[in-house]
DOPABA-994295 format. One record per residue (C-alpha): x, y, z; residue number from 1. Coordinates in pm, 1 decimal, padded with zeros to 6 digits. Layout:
<recs>
       c1       c2       c3 num
        X        Y        Z NUM
...
</recs>
This chain:
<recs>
       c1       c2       c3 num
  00000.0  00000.0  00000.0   1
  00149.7  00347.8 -00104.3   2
  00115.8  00633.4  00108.0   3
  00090.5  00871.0 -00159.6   4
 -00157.2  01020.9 -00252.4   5
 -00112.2  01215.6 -00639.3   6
  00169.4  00950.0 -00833.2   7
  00229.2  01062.3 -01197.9   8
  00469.7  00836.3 -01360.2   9
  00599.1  00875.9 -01736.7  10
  00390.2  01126.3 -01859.0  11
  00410.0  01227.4 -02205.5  12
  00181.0  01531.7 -02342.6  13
  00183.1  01603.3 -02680.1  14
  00071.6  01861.5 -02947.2  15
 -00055.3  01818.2 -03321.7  16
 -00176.1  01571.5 -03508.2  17
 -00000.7  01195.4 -03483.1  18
  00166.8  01280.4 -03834.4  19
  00356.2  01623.4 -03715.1  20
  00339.8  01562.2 -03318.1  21
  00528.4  01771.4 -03103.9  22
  00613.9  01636.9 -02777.0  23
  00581.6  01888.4 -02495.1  24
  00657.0  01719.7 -02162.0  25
  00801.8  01368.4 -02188.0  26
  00885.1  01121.8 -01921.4  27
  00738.0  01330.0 -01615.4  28
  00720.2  01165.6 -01315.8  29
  00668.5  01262.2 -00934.2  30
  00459.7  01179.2 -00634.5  31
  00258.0  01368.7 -00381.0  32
  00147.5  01306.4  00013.5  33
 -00148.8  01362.1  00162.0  34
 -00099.2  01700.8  00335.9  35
  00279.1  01785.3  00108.0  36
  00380.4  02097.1 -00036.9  37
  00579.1  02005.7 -00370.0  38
  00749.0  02280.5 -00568.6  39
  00761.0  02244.3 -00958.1  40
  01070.0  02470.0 -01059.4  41
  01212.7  02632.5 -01397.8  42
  01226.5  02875.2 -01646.3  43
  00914.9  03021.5 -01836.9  44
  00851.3  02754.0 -02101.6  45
  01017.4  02471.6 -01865.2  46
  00703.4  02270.4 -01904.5  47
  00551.9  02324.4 -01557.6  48
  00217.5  02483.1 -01585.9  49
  00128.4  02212.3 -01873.2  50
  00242.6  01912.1 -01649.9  51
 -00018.9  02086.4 -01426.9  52
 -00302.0  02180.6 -01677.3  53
 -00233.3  01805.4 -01780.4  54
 -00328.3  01666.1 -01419.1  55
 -00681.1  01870.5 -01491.9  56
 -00696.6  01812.6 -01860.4  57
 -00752.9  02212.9 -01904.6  58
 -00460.5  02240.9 -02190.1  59
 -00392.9  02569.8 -02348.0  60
 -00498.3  02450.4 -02689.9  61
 -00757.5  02209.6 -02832.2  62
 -00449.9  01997.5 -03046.8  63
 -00265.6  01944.9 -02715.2  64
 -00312.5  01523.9 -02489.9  65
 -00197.9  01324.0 -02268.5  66
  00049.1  01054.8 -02468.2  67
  00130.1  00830.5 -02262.7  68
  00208.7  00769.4 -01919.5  69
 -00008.4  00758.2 -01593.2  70
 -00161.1  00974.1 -01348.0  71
 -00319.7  00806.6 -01029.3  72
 -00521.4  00986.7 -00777.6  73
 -00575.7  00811.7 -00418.9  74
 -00522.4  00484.2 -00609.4  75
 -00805.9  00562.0 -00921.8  76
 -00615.0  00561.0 -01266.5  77
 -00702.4  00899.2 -01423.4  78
 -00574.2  00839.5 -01770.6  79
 -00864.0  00600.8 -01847.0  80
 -01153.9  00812.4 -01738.3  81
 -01339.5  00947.9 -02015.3  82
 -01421.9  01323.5 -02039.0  83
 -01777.6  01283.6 -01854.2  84
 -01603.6  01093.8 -01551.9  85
 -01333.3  01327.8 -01557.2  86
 -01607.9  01622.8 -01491.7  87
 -01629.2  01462.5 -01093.7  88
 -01239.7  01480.0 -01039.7  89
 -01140.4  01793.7 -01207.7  90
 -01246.9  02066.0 -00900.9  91
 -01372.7  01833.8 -00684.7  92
 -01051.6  01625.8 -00613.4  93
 -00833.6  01858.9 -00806.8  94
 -00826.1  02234.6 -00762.3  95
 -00599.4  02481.4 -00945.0  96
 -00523.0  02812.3 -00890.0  97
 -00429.1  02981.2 -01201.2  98
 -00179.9  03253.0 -01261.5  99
 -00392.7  03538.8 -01364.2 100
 -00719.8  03534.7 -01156.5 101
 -00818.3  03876.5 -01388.3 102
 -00833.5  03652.9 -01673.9 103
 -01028.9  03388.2 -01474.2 104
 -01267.2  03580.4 -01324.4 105
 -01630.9  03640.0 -01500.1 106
 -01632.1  04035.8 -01484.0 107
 -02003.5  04084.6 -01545.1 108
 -02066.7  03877.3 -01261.5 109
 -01993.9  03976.0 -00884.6 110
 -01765.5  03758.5 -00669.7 111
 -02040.7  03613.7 -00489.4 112
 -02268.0  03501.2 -00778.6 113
 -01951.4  03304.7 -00898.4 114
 -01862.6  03179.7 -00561.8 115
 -02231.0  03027.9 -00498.0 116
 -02227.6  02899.5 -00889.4 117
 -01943.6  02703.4 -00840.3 118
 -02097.3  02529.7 -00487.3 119
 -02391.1  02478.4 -00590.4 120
 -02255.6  02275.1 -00923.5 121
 -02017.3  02024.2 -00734.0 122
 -02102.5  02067.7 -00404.5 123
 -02515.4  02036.1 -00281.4 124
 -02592.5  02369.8 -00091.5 125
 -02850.9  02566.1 -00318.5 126
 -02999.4  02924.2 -00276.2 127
 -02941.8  03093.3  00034.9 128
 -02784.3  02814.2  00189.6 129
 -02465.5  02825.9 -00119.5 130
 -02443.7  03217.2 -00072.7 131
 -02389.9  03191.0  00321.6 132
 -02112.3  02916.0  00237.9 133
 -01985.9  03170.8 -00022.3 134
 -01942.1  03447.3  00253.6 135
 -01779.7  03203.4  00446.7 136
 -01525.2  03078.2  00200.0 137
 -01481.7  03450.3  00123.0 138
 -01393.7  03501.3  00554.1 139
 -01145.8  03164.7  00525.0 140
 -00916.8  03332.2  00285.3 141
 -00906.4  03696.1  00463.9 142
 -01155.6  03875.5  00204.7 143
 -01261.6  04182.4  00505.2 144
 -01636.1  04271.2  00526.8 145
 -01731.3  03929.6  00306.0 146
 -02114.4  04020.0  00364.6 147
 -02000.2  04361.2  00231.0 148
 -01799.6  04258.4 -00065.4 149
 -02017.4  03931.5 -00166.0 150
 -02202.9  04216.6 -00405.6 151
 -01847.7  04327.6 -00524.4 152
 -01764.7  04293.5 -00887.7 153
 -01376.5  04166.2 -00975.9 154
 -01252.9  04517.0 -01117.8 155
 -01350.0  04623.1 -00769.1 156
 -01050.3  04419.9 -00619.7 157
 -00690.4  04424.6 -00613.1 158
 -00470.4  04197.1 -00707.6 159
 -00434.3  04059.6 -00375.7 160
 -00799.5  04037.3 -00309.3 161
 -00825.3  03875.7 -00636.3 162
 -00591.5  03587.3 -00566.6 163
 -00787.3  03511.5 -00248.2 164
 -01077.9  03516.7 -00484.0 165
 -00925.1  03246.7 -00700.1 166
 -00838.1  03045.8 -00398.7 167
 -01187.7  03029.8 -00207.4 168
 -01332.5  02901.5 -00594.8 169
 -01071.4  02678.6 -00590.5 170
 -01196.8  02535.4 -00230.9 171
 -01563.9  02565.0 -00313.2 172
 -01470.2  02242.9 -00462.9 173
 -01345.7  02111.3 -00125.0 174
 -01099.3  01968.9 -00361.0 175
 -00799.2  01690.5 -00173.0 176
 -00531.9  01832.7 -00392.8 177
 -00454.2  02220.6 -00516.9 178
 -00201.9  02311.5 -00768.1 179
 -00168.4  02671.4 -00703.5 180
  00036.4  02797.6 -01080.5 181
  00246.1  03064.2 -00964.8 182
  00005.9  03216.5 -00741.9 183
  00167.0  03544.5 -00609.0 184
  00264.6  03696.3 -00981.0 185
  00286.4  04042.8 -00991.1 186
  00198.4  04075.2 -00592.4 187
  00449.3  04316.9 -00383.8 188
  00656.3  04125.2 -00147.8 189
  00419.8  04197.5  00128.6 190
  00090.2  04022.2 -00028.4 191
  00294.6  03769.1 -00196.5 192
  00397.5  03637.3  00170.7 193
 -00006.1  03709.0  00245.3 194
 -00110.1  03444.9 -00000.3 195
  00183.8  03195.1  00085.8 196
  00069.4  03258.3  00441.9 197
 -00282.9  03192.0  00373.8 198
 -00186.7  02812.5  00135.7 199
 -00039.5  02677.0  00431.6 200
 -00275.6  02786.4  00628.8 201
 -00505.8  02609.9  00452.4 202
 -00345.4  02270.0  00441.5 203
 -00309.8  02279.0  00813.9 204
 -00677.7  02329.1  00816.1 205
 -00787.4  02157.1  00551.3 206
 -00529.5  01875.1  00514.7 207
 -00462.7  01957.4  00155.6 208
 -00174.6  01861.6 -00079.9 209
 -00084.1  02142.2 -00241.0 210
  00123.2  02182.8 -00545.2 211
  00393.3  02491.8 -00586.1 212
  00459.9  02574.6 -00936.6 213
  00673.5  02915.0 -00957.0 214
  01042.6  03029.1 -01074.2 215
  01163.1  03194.4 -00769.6 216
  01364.0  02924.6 -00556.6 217
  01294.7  03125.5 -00259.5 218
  00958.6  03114.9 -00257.9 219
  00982.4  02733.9 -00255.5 220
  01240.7  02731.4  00008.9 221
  00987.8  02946.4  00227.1 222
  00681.8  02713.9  00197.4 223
  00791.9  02359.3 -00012.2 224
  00865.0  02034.3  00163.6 225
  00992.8  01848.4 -00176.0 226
  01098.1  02013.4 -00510.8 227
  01093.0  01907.1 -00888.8 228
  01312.9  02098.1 -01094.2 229
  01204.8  02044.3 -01478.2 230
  01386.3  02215.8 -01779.5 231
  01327.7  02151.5 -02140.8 232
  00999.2  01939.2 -02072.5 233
  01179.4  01695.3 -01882.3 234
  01259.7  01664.8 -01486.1 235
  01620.1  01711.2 -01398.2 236
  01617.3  01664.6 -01047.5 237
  01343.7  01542.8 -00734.2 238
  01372.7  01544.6 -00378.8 239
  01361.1  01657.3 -00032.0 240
  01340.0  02102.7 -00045.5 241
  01684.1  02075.7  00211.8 242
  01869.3  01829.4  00008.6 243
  01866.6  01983.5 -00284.1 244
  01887.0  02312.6 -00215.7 245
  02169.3  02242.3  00031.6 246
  02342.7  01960.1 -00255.4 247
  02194.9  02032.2 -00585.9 248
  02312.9  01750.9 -00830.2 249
  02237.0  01898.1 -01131.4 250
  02418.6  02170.3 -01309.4 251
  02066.1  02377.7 -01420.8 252
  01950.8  02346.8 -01024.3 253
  02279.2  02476.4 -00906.6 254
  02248.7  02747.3 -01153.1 255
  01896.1  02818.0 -01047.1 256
  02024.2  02838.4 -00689.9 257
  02349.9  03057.7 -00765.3 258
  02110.7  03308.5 -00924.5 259
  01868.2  03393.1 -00605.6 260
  01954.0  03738.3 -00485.0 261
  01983.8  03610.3 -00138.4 262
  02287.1  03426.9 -00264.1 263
  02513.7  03683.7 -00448.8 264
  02780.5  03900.1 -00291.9 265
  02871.1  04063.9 -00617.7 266
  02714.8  04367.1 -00740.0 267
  02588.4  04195.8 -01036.8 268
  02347.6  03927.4 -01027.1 269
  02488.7  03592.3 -01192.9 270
  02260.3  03461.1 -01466.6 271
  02244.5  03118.9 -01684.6 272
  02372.2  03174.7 -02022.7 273
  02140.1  03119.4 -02334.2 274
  01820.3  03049.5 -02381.1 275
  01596.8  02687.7 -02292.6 276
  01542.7  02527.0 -02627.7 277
  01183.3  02520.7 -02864.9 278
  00994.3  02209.9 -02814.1 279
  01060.2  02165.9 -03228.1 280
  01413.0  02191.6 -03196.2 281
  01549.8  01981.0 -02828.6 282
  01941.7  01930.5 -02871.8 283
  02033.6  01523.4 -02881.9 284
  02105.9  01387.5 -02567.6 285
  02100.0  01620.3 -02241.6 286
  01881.2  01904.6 -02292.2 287
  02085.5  02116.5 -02067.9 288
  02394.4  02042.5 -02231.2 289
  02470.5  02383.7 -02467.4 290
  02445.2  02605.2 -02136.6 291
  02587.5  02346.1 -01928.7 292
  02961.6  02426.8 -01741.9 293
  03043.9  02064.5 -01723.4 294
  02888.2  01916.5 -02054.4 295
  03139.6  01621.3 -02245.2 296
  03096.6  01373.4 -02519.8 297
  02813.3  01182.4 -02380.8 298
  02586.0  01493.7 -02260.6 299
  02567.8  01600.1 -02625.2 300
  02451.2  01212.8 -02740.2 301
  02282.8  01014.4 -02465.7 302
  02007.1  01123.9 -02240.8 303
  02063.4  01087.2 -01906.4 304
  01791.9  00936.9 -01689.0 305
  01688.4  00972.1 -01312.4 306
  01897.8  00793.4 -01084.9 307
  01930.1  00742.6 -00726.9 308
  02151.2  01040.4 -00572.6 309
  02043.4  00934.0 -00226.8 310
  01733.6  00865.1 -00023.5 311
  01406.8  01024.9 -00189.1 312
  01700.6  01236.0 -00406.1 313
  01752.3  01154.3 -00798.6 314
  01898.8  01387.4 -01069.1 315
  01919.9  01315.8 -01428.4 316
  02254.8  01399.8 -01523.9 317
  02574.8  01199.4 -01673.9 318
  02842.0  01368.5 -01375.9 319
  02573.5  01315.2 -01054.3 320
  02733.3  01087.9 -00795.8 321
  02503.5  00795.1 -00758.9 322
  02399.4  00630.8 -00455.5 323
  02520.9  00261.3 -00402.7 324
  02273.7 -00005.3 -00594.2 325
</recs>
């Protein structure tokens, strides 16, 4: 019996049709416990928020599927479910917070309308009873006044306010697991550690799993238990948020790491040199390899797979020092 509770293993999304497919993400796999906070890591276009859309199947175009691979929630294989079963898991065992709550927000309807919408279709208050449970979701994630600013229309928040917005629709759902896609975007420092605040407070309440997806290595070292560092559509390193922050056994992690402000001395801030590769044109072998310090022969021709590092800690990379078998 596993004691996880999200396991994705192998999976493969794709775009196109089967004659000119594009792969997007390939090989993806990680793991989630009941009550974890895992942070998915890397550059804009490092495949995170798809591996995330893909849990939901909410993909940013119509052409873009799951290929292969699996995705188990609480034991239930999700891959198999057609789009009508789907419809129970997607906000009702899987919540997401997404990046821009403007863009997600209805703005001819008021916060309150959308909040009692969205109970009363997965949830079974109705009327009155779904628009007291709306004021109350509003009070869980700090909206002041929430009888007040039920009536309130989304241009009538700020950004902040909006974000807690997103999150109590996202718990209407009273969903086990919440990926929350790079939640605190364009937030000032101060409501940025608001809304961190306010996830964790949450799980403690509400025993969720939450998953982390941002680019800033410091928010994850302020609120993740595990990481998963992807790059080019691929993972590059997994484990425990001390381990590899502390040992990082990939190059690109290390890189990552070297580049948070907290860890410069010099006046200029260190930064990874080039760009991450188009999903039409992925170098042979390591992905990583043209920016990498320590690339040789073998990088540039043979991918290197997830091994063992230590206990709960694997890297994909060619140079990692490998735990005894």
């Amino acid at each position: 019996m596993t004691d996880q509770l999200l396991e994705i293993d192998s999976l493969t999304v794709a775009a196109g049709t089967k004659d000119n497919e594009t792969t997007i993400i390939e090989d993806i796999s990680f793991s989630l416990k009941t009550g974890e906070v895992l942070g998915v890591v890397g550059e804009s276009g490092s495949g995170k928020t798809v591996t995330c859309r893909a849990l939901i199947r909410l993909f940013p175009t119509r052409d873009m599927r799951i290929a292969s691979g699996s995705i188990r929630l609480a034991g239930e294989e999700l891959t198999t479910l057609d789009e009508r079963e789907f419809a129970s898991v997607r906000g009702s065992k899987i919540g997401m917070i997404f990046q821009n709550p403007a863009s997600h927000l209805d703005p001819v309807m008021s916060i309150g309308a959308q909040l009692a919408e969205s109970l009363e279709h997965h949830q079974t208050p109705r009327g009155k009873e779904a628009r007291n449970e709306a004021r109350n979701l509003l009070r869980q994630v700090g909206i002041p006044d929430p009888d007040y600013r039920f009536k309130d229309y989304p241009h009538q928040f700020s950004g902040g306010m909006r974000q807690r917005v997103m999150i109590a629709l996202a718990l209407a759902c009273n969903p086990t697991v919440l990926i929350a896609d790079e939640p605190t975007t364009a937030l000032d420092v101060t409501v940025q550690a608001q809304i961190l605040r306010l996830l964790l407070d949450l799980r403690d309440t509400r025993g969720l799993s939450i998953i982390l997806v941002t680019h800033d290595l410091g928010i994850v070292a302020q609120t993740c238990d595990s990481i998963v560092v992807m790059y080019a559509g691929r993972v590059c390193e997994r484990g425990p948020k001390r381990t590899v922050i502390s040992s990082p056994s990939h190059p690109y992690t290390a890189k990552l790491i070297a580049c948070q402000p907290a860890n410069v001395v010099a006046s200029v801030l260190p930064n990874i040199s080039g760009q991450p590769p188009y999903q039409s044109e992925m170098p042979k072998g390591c992905r990583f390899h043209p920016r990498c310090d320590f690339a040789f022969d073998r990088c540039r021709t043979e991918i290197p797979v997830l091994a063992a590092i230590s206990e709960r800690h694997v890297a994909a990379c060619h140079l990692a020092k490998r735990s005894n078998p």
